[in-house]
N, CA and C of each residue as an Amber inpcrd file, in Angstrom:
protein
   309
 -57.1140000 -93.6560000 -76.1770000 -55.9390000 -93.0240000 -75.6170000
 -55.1320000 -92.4030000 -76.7570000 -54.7790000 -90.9590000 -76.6750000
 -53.4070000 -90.7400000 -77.5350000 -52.6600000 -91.4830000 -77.6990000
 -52.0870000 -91.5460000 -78.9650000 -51.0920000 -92.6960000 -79.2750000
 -49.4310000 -91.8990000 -78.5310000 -49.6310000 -90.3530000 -78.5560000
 -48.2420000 -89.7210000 -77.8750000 -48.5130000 -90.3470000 -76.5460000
 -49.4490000 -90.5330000 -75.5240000 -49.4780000 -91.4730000 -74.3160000
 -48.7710000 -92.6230000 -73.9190000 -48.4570000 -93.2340000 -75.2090000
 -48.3520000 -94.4010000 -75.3110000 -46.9300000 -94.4780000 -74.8740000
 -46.6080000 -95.9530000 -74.0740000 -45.2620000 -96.3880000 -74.1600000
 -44.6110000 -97.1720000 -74.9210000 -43.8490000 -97.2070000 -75.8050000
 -43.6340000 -97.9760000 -77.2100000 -42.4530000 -98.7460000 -76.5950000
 -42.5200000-100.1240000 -77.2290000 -41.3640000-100.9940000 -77.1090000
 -39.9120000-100.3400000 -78.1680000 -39.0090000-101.6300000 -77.7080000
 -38.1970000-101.2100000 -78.7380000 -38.4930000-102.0180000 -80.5200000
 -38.1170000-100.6130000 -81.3380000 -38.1620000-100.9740000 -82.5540000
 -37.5500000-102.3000000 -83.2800000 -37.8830000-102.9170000 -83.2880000
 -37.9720000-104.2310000 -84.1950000 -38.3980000-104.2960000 -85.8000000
 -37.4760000-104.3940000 -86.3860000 -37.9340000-104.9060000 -88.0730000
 -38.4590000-103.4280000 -88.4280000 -39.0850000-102.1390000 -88.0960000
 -39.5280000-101.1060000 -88.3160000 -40.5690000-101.0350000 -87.5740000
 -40.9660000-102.2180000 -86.5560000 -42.1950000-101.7400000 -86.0650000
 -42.1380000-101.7300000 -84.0460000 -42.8160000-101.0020000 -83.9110000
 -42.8320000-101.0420000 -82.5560000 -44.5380000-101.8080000 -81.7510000
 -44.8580000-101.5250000 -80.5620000 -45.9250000-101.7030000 -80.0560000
 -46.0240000-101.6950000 -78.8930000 -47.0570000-101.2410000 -78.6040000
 -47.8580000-100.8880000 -77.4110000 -48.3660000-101.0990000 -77.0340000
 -49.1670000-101.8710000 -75.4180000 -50.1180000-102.2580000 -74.8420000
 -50.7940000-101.5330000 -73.6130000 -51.4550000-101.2280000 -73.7680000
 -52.2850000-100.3270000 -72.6080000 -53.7500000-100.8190000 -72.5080000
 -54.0810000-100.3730000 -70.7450000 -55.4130000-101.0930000 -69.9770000
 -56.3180000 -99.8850000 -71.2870000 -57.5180000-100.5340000 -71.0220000
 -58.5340000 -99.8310000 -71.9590000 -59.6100000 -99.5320000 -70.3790000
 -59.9060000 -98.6600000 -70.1350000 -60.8180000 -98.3570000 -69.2380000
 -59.5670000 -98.1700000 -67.7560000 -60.9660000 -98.0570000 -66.8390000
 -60.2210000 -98.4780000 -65.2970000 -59.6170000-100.0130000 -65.0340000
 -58.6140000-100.2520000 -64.2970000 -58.1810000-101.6220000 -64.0120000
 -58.6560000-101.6390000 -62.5840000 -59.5710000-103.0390000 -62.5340000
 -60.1660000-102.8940000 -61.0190000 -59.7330000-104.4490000 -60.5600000
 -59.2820000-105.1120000 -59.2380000 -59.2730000-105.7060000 -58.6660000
 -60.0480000-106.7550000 -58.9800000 -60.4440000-108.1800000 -59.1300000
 -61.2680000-108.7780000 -59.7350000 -62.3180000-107.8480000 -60.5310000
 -62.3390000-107.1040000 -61.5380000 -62.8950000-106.8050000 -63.0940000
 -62.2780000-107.2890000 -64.0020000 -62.9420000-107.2150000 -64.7750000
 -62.8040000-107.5490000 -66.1100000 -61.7610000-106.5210000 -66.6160000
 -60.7600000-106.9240000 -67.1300000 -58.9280000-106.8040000 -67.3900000
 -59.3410000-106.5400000 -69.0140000 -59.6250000-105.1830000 -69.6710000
 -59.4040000-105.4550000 -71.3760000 -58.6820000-104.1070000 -71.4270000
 -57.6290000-104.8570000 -72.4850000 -56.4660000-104.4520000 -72.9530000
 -56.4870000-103.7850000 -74.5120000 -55.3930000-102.8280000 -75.1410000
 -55.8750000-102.6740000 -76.1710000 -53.8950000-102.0750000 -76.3110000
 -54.1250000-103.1460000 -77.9870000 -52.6220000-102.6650000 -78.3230000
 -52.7470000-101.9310000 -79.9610000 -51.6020000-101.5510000 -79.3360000
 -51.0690000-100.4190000 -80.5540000 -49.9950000-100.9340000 -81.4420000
 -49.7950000-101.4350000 -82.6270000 -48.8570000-101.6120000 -83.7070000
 -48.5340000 -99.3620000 -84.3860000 -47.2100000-100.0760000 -84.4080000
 -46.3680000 -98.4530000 -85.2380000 -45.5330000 -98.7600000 -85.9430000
 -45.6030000 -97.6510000 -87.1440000 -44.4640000 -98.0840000 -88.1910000
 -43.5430000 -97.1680000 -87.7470000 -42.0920000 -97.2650000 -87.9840000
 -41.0810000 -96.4360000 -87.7950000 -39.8230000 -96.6670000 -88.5620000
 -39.2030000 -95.4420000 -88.8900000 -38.2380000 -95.7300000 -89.8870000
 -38.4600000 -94.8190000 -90.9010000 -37.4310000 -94.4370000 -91.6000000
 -37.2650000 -93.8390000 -93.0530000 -36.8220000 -94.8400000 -93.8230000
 -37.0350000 -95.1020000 -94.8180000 -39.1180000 -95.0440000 -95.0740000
 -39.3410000 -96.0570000 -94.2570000 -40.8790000 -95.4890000 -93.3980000
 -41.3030000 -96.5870000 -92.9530000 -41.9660000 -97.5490000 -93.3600000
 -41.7600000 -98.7470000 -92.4990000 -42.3850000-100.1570000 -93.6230000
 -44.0300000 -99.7770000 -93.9790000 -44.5340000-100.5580000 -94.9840000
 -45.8710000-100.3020000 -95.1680000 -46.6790000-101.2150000 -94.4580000
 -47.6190000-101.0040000 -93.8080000 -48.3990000-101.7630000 -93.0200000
 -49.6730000-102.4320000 -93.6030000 -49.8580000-103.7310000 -94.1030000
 -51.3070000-103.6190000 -95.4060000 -52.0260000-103.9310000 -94.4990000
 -53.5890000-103.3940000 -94.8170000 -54.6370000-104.1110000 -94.0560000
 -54.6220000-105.5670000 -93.0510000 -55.0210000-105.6990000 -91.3200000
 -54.9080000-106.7220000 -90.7800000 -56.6030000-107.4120000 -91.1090000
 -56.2060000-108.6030000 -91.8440000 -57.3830000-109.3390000 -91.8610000
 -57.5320000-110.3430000 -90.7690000 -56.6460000-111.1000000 -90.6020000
 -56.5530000-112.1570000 -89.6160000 -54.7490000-112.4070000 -88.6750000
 -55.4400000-111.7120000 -87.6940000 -54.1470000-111.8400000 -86.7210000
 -54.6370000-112.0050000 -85.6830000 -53.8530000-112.9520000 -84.9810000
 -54.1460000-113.0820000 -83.5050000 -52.1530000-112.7940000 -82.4370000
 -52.9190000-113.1970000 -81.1120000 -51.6300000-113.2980000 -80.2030000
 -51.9500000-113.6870000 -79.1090000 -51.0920000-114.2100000 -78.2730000
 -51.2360000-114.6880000 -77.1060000 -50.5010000-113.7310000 -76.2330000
 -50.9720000-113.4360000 -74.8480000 -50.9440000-112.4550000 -73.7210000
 -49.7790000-113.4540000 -72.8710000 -48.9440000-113.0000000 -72.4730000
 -47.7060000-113.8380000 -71.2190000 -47.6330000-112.7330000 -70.4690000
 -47.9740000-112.6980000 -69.0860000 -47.8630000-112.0920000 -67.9680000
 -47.4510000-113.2930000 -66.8880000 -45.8930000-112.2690000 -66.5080000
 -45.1300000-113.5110000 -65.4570000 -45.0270000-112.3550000 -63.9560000
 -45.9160000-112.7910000 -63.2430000 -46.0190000-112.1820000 -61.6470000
 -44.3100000-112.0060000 -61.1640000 -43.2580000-112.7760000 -61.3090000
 -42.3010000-112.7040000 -60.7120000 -41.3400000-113.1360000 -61.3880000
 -40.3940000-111.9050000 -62.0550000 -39.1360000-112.8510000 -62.9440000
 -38.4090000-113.9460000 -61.9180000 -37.7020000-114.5520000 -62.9890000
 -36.2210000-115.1350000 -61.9030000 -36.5530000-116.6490000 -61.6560000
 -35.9800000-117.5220000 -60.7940000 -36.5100000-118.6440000 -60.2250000
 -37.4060000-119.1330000 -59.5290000 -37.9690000-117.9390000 -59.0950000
 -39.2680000-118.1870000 -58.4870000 -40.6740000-117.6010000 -58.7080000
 -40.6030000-117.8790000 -60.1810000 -41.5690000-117.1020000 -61.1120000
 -42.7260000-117.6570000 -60.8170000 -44.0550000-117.0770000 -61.2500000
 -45.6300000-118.0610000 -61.0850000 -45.8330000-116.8620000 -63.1100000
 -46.0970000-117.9530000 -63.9830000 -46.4720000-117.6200000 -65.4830000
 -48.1020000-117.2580000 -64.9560000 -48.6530000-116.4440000 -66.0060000
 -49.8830000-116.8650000 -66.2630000 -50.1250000-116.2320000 -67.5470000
 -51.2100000-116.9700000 -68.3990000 -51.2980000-116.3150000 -69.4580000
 -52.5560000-116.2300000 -70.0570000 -52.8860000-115.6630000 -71.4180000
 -54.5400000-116.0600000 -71.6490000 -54.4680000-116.9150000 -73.0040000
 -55.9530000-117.1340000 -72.9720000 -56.0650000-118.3290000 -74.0350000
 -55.6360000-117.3210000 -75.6600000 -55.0860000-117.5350000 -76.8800000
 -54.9750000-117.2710000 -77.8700000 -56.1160000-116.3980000 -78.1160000
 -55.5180000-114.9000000 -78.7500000 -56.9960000-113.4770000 -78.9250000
 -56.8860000-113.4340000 -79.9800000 -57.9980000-112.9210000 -80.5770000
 -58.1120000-112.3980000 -81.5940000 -58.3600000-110.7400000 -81.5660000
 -57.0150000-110.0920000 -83.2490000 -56.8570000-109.0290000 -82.7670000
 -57.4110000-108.3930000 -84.2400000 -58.3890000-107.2700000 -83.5460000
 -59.5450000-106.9560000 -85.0020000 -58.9630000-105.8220000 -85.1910000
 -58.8200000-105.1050000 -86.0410000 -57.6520000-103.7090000 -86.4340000
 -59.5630000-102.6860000 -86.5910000 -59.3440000-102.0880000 -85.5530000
 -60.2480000-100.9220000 -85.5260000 -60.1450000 -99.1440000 -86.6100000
 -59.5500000 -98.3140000 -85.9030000 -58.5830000 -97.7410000 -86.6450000
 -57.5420000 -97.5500000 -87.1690000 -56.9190000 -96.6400000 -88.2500000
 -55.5610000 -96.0870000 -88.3680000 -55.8030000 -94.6000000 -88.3750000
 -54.3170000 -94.1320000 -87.5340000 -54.2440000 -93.0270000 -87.3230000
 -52.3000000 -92.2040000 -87.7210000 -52.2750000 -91.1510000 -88.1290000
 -50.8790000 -90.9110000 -88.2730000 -50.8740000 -91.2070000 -90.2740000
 -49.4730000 -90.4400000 -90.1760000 -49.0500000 -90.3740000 -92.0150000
 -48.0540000 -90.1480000 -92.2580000 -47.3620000 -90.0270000 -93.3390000
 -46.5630000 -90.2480000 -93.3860000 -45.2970000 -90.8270000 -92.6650000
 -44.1370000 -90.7490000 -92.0990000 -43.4130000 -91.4010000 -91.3030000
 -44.0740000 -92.5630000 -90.0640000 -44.9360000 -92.3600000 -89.5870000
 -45.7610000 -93.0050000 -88.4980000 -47.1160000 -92.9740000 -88.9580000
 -47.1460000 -94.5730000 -88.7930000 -48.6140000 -94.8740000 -88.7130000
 -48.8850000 -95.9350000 -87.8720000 -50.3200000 -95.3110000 -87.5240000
 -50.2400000 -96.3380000 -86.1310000 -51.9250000 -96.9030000 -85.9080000
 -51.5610000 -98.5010000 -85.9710000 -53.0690000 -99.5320000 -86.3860000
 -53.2000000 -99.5100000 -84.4240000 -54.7310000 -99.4420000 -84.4100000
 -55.4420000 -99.3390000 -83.0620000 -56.2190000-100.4120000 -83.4550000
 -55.7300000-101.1740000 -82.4910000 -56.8820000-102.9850000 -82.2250000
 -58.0340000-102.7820000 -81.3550000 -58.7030000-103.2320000 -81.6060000
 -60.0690000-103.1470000 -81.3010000 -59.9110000-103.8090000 -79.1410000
 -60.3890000-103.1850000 -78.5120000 -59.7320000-103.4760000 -76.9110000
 -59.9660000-105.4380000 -76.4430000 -58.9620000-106.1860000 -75.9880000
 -59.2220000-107.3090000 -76.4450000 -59.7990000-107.6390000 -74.4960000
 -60.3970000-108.7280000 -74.0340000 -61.3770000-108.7200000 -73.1610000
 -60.6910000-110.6120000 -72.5560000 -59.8130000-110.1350000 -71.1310000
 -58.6070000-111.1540000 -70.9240000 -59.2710000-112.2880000 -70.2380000
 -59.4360000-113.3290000 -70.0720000 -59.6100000-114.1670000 -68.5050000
 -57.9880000-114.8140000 -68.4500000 -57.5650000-114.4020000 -67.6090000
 -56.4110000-115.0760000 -67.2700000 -56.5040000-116.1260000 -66.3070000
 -55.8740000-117.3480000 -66.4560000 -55.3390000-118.4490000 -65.9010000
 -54.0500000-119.0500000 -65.2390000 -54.0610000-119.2260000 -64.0600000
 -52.6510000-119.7060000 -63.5960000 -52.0920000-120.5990000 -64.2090000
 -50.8620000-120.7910000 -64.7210000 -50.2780000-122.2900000 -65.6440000
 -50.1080000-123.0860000 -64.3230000
């Protein structure tokens, strides 16, 4: 996906990020996701090589008091490309592949 596609959170510390479906999203299929890290800022921060990073996925069906959580087990996130220069640069994770679980 273009990274201009993308919907970026808000900027934090200089960096933003992005999560978007990787393929079609189908009804019981297989759910893989693929996020986007961005630098932003004058000057923007420097981003060094990701060797070992992971994260955990929180998807909550219903804010408020009558929420149902679900989430996935701890991913591992493999830094595929970089794209962008100067002011913006932006690390593309390799698409991560979900089973989600009801808590």
């Amino acid at each position: 996906m273009p990274t201009a596609d993308l919907q970026w959170g808000r900027p934090v510390a200089g960096l933003q990020v992005s999560l978007a479906p990787d393929g079609a999203v189908r009804t019981a299929g297989a759910l893989r996701l693929r996020l986007y890290l961005r630098s932003v800022g004058s000057p923007p921060p420097k981003i060094e090589p990701v060797k070992d990073a992971f994260g955990w996925l929180l998807v909550v069906q219903r804010p408020g008091a009558q929420s149902a959580g679900y989430y996935s087990d701890r991913v591992r996130l493999v830094e595929q490309e970089r794209t962008g220069a100067g002011e913006e640069q932006v690390i593309h994770f390799a698409p991560i592949d979900l089973v989600l679980r009801r808590t």
